[in-house]
C-alpha positions as CSV (number, residue, x, y, z in Angstrom):
1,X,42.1,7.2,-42.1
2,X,41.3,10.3,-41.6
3,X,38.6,12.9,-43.0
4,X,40.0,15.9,-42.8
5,X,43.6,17.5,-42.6
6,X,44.6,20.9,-41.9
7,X,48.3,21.0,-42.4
8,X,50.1,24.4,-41.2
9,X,47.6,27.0,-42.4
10,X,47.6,30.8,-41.7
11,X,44.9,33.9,-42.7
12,X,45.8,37.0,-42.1
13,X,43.3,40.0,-41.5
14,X,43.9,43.5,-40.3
15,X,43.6,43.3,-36.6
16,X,44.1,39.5,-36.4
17,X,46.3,36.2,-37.3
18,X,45.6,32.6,-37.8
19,X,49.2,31.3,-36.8
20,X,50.1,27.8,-38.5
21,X,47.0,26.1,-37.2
22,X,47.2,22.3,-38.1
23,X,45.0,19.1,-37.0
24,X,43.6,16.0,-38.6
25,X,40.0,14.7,-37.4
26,X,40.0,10.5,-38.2
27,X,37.1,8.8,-40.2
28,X,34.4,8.1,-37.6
29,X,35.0,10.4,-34.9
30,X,33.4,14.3,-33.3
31,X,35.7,17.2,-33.2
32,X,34.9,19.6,-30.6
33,X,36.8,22.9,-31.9
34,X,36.6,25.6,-28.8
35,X,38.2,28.6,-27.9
36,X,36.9,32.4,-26.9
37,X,35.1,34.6,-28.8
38,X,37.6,36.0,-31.8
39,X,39.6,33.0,-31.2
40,X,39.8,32.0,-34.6
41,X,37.2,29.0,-34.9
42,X,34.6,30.9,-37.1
43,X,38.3,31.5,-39.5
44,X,38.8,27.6,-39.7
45,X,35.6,26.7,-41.1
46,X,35.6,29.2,-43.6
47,X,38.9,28.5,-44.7
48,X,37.7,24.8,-44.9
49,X,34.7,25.9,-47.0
50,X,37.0,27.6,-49.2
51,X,34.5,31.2,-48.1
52,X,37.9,32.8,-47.7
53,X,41.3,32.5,-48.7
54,X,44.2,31.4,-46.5
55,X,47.7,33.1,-46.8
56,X,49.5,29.7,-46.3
57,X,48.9,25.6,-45.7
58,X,47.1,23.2,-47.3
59,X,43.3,21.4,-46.3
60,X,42.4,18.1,-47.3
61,X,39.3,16.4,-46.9
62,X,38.6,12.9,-48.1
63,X,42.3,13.7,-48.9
64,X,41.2,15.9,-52.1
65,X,42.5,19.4,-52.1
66,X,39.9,21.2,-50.9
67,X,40.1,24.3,-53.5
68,X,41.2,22.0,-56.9
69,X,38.3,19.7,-55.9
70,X,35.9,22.2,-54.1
71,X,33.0,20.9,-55.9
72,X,32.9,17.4,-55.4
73,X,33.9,18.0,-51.9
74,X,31.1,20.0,-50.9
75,X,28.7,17.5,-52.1
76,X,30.0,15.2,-49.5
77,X,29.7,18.2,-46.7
78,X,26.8,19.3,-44.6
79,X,27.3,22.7,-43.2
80,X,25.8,24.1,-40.0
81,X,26.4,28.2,-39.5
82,X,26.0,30.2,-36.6
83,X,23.2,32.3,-38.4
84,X,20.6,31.1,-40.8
85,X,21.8,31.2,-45.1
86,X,18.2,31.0,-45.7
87,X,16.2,33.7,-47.5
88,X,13.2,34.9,-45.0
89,X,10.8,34.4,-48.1
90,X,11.4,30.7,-48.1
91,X,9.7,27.7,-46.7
92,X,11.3,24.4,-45.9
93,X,9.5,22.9,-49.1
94,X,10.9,25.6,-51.3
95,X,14.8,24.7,-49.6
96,X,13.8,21.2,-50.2
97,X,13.2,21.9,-54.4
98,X,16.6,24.2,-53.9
99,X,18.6,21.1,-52.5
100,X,17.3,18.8,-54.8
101,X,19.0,21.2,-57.5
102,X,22.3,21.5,-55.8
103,X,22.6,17.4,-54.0
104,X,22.7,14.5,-56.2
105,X,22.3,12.7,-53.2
106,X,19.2,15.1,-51.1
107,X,16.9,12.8,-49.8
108,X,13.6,14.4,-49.9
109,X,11.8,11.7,-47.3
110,X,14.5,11.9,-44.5
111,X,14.7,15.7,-44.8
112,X,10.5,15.5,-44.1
113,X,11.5,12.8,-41.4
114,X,13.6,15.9,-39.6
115,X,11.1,18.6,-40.2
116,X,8.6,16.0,-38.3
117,X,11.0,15.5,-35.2
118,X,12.0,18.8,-35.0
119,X,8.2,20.4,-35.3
120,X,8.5,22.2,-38.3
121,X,6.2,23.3,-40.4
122,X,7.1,22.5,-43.6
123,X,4.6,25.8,-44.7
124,X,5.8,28.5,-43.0
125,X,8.6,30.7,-44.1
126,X,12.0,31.1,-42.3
127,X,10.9,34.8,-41.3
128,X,8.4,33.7,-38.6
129,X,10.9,31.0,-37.3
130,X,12.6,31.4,-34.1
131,X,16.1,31.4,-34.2
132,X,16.5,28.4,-32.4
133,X,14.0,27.0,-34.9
134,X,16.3,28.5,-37.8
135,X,19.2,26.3,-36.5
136,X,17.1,22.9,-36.3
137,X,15.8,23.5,-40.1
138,X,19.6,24.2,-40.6
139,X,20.8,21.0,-39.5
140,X,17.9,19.1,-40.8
141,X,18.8,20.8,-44.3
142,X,22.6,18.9,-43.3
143,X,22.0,16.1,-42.7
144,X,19.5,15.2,-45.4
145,X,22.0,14.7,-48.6
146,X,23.6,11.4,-47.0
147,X,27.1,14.0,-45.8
148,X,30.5,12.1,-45.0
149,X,31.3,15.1,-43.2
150,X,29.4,17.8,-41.0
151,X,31.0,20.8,-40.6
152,X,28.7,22.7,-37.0
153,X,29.4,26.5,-36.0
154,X,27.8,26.7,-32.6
155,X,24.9,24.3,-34.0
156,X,22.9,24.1,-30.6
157,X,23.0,27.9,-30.2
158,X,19.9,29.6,-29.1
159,X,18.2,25.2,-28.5
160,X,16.3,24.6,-25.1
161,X,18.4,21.7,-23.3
162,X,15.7,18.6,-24.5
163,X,16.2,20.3,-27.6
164,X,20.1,20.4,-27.5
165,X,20.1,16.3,-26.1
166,X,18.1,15.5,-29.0
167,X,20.2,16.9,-31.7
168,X,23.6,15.4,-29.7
169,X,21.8,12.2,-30.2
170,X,21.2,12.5,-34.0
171,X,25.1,13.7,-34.0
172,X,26.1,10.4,-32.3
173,X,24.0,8.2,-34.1
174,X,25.7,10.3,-37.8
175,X,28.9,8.6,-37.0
176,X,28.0,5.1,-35.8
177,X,29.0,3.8,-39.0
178,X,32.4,4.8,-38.7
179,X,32.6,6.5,-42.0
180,X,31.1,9.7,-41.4
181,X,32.6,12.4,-39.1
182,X,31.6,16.3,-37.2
183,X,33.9,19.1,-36.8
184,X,31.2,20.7,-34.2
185,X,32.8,23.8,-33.4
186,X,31.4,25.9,-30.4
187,X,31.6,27.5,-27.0
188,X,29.2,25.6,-25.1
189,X,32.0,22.9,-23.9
190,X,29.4,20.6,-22.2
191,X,28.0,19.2,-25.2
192,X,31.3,18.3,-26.3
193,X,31.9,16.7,-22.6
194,X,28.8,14.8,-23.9
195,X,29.8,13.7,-27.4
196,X,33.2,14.4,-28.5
197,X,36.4,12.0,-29.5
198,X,38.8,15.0,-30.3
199,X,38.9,18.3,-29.1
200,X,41.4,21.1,-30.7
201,X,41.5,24.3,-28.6
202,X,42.4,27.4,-30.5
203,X,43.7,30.6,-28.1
204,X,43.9,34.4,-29.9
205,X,44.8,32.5,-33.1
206,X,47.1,29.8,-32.2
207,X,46.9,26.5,-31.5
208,X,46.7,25.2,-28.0
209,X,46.2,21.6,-28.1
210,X,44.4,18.9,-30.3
211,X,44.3,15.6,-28.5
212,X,41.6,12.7,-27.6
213,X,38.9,13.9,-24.9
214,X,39.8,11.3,-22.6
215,X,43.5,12.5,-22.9
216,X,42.9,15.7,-22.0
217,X,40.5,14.8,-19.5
218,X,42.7,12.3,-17.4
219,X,45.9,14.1,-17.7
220,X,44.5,17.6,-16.3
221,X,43.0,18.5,-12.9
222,X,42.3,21.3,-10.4
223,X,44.3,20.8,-7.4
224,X,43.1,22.9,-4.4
225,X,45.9,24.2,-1.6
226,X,47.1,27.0,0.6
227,X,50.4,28.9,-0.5
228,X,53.1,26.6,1.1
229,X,51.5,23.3,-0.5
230,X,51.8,25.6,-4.2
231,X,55.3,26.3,-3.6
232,X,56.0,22.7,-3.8
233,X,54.1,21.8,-6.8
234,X,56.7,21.3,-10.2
235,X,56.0,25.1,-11.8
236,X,56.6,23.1,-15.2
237,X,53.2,21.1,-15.1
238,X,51.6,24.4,-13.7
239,X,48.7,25.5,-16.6
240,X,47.7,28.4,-14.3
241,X,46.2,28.9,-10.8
242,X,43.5,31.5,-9.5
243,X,44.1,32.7,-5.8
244,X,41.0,32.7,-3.6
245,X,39.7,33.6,0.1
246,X,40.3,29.8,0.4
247,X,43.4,29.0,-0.9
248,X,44.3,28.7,-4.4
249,X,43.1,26.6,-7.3
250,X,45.8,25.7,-9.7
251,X,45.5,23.4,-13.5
252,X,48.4,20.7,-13.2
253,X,49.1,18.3,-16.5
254,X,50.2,15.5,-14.5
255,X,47.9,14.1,-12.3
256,X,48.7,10.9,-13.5
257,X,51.6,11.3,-10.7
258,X,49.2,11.0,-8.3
259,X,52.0,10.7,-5.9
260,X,52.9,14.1,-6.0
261,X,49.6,15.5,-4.8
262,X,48.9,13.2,-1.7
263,X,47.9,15.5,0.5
264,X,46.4,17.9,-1.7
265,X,42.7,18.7,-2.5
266,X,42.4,16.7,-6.3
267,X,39.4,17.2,-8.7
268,X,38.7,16.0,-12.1
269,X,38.0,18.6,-14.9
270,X,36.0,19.3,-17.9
271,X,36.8,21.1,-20.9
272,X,35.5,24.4,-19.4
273,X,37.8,24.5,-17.2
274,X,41.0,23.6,-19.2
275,X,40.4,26.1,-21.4
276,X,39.6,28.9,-18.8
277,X,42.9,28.3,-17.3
278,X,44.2,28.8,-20.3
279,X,43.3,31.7,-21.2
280,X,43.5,33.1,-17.5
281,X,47.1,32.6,-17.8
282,X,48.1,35.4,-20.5
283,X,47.0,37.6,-17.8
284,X,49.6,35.8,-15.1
């Protein structure tokens, strides 16, 4: 089953288009939504969160209409934002009295429990936090009203690397149940090399590809040759190639055909890479 379907929608804006974007994300399972900068990723979540209106298609999550049945929806969702939505003024004891308000299901002791692990004083007011100290109270605030769904924009931005390991851990062990699932959108691919069952790459608005991780990853490589071993590569599994003092580096789709690359320099890829290719290729 799955938690969450995006089904051919579009937001226009002045100087930019979201272009028939659809994907579904299964009960259970991370989504790892990436793209550049003004891609279109920040668009998605806000159009999920109802925060701004699409022009066209329909969103579903735990297959309600996510405008007719915004309310109950939301109080199934934990939300993650690139910046803090906390007043400076307040302290994670006043947010806990706030989200007691808004949850019926905020749970007071496990949101303490995360304010413990993270090393946060539960006194001191979001003004004198950090900003990567900001983002843990934000994702302790999350995941403390028992969520089916967490929705992450660039969650582990401005987190030290223990840091960032811990919180991938507390995402992983949020879906061992198999009922609960994270769209974890972001640029930093290698936590979703780390963590991730789906990954949906979104390029100037459009949709590149949404597929399993270990799709992507087994049916993509770099393959490393001189300009006569190029020539003889099939242009139609060519993603895009850079051209270097030693040769040139080129994304193939196909390297399950090992045979074709024999006597060619083969290595594996991570999601990085994929999507730098690309992109590099508009420029081609």
């Amino acid at each position: 089953m799955d938690i969450l379907k995006i089904d051919n929608i579009s937001k226009d804006y002045k100087d930019f288009r979201l272009n028939d974007i659809s994907f579904n994300l299964p009960k259970g399972c991370i989504m790892g939504l990436i793209g550049e900068n003004g891609a279109g990723k920040t668009t998605i979540v806000k159009l999920i969160l109802n925060l701004v209106k699409r022009n066209s298609g329909t969103i579903k999550i735990f297959d309600l209409d996510n405008i007719e049945n915004e309310q109950k929806i939301k109080q199934d969702i934990g939300v993650v934002l690139d910046e803090s939505y906390f007043h400076d003024n307040l302290s994670p004891k006043d947010i806990s009295i706030i989200m007691r308000n808004i949850y019926k299901s905020w749970d007071d002791a496990k949101f303490r429990s995360y304010l413990k692990q993270f090393k946060l004083n539960e006194d001191k007011i979001v003004k004198d936090y950090s900003k990567g100290m900001k983002m843990k109270l934000s994702i302790a605030t999350a995941l403390s009203h028992n969520a089916k769904l967490l929705i992450l924009d660039e969650p582990t931005s401005g987190l030290d690397p223990i840091v960032r390991n811990e919180i991938l851990d507390i995402f992983l062990d949020f879906i061992q149940d198999e009922e609960r699932s994270i769209l974890f959108s972001t640029h930093v691919t290698s936590d979703l090399d780390k963590i991730a069952d789906y990954i949906t790459f979104i390029h100037e608005g459009s949709l590149v590809l949404s597929e399993p991780k270990d799709d992507i990853l087994n049916k993509y490589a770099i393959v490393k040759c001189d300009e006569e071993q190029f020539e003889r590569i099939d242009k139609s599994h060519i993603i895009s190639y850079r051209k270097n003092s030693f040769g040139i580096e080129v994304l193939v789709d196909n390297i399950q055909n090992i045979k074709a690359y024999e006597d060619y320099i083969v290595d594996s890829v991570n999601l990085e890479d994929v999507m730098l290719f690309y992109i590099r290729r508009e420029n081609q």
